[in-house]
C-alpha atoms as a printed R data frame, in Angstrom:
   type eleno elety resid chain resno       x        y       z
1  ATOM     1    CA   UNK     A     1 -95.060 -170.869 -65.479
2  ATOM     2    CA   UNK     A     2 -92.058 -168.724 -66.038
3  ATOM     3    CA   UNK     A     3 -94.046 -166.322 -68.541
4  ATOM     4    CA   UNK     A     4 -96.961 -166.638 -65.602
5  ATOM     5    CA   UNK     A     5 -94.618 -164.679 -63.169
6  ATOM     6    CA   UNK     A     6 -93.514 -162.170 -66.067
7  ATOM     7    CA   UNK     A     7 -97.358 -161.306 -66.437
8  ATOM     8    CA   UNK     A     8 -97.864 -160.930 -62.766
9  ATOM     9    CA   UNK     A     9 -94.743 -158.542 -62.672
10 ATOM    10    CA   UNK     A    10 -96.052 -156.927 -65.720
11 ATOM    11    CA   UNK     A    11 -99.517 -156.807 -64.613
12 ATOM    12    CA   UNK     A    12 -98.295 -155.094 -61.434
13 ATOM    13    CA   UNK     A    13 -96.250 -152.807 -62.968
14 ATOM    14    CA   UNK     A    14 -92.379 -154.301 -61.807
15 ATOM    15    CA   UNK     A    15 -91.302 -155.687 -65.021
16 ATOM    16    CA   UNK     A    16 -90.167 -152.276 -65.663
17 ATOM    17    CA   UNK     A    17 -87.373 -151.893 -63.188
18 ATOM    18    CA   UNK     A    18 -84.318 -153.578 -63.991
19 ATOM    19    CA   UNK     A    19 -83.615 -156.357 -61.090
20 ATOM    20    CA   UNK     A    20 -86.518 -156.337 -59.724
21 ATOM    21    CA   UNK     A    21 -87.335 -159.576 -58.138
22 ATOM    22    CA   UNK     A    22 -86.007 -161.694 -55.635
23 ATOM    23    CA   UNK     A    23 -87.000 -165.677 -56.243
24 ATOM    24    CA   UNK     A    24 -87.138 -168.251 -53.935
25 ATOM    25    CA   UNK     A    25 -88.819 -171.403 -55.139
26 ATOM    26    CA   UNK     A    26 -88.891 -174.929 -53.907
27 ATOM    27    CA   UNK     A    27 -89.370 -178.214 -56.084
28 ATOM    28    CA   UNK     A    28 -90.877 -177.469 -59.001
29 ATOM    29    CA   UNK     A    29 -91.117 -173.112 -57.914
30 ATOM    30    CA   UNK     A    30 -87.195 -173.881 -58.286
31 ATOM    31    CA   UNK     A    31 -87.559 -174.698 -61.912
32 ATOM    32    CA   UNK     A    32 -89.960 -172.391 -62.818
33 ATOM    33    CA   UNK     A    33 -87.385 -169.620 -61.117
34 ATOM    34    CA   UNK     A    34 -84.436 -171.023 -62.361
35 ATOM    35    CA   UNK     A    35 -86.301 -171.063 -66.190
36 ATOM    36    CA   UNK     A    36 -87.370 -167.575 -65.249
37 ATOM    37    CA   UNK     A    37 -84.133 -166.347 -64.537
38 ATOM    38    CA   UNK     A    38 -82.388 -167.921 -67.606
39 ATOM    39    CA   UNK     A    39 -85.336 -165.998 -69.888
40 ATOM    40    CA   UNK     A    40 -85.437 -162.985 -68.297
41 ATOM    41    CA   UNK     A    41 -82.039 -162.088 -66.393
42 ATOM    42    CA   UNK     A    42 -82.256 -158.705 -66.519
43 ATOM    43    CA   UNK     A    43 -85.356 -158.648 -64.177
44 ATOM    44    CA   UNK     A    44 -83.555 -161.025 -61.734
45 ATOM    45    CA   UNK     A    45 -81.526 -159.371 -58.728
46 ATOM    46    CA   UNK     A    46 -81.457 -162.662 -56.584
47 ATOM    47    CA   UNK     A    47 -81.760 -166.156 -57.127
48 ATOM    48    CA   UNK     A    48 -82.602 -169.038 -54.011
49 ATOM    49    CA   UNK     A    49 -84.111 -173.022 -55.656
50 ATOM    50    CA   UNK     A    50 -84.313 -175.224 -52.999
51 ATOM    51    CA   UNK     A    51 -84.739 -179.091 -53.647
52 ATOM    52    CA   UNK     A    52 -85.548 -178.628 -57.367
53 ATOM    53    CA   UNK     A    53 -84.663 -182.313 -58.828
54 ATOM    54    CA   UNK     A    54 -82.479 -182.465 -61.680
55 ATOM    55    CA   UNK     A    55 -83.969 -183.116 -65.366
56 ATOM    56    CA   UNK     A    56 -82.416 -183.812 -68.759
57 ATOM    57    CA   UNK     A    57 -82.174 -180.793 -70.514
58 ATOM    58    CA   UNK     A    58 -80.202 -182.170 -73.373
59 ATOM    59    CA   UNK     A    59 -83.324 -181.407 -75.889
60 ATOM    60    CA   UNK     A    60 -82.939 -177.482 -74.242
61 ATOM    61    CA   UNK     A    61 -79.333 -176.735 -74.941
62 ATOM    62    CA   UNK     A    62 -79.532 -173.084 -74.492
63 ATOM    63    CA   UNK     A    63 -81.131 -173.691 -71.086
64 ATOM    64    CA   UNK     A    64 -77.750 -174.888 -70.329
65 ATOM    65    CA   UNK     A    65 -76.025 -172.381 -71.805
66 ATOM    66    CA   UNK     A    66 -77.568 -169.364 -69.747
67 ATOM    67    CA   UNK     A    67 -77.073 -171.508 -66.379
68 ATOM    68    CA   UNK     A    68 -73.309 -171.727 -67.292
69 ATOM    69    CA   UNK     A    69 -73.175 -168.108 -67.876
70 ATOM    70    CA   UNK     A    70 -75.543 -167.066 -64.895
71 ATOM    71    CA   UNK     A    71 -72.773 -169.509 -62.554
72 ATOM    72    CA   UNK     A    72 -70.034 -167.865 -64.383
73 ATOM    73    CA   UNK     A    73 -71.198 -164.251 -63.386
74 ATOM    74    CA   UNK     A    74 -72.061 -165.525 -59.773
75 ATOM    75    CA   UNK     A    75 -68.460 -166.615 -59.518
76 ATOM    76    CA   UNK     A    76 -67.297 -163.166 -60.841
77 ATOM    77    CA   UNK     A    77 -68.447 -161.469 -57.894
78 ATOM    78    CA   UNK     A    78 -66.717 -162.893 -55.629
79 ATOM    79    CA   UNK     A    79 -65.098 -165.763 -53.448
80 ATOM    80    CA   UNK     A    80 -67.703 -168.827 -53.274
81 ATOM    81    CA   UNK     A    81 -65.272 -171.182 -51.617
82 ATOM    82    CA   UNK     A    82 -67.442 -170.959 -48.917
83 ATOM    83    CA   UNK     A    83 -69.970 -172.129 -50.345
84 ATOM    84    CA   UNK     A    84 -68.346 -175.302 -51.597
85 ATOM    85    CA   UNK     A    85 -68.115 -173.920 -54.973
């Protein structure tokens, strides 16, 4: 589904800009835009999954890998305390 949404974008000429999209997605539209946003971060400028249920991603190590680093960055920019984080 991820490489779906990079057609569209592609398909309707945004994949061009860097961070262009916003995501929102809910269940599995969170996991598709979380997967989205690990494989193509440079198109992401904003990232909302609501009530996406966790998975065993063991077998998908470098899934993990770009989550860590996309949290990372997030805390970079700024004071999350707020946000429980």
């Amino acid at each position: 589904m991820a490489y779906d949404l990079l057609a569209y974008l592609k398909e309707h000429g945004l994949a061009d800009q860097e961070k262009c999209v916003s995501l929102v997605g809910h269940s599995m539209g969170g996991k598709t835009a979380m997967t989205f946003a690990s494989l193509f971060p440079e198109l992401v400028h904003q990232l909302v999954s609501l009530d996406a249920p966790p998975v065993c991603r063991l077998s998908y190590p470098q899934l993990n890998t770009v989550t860590e680093q996309l949290i990372d960055s997030a805390y970079a920019m700024g004071d999350l305390s707020h946000m429980g984080l």
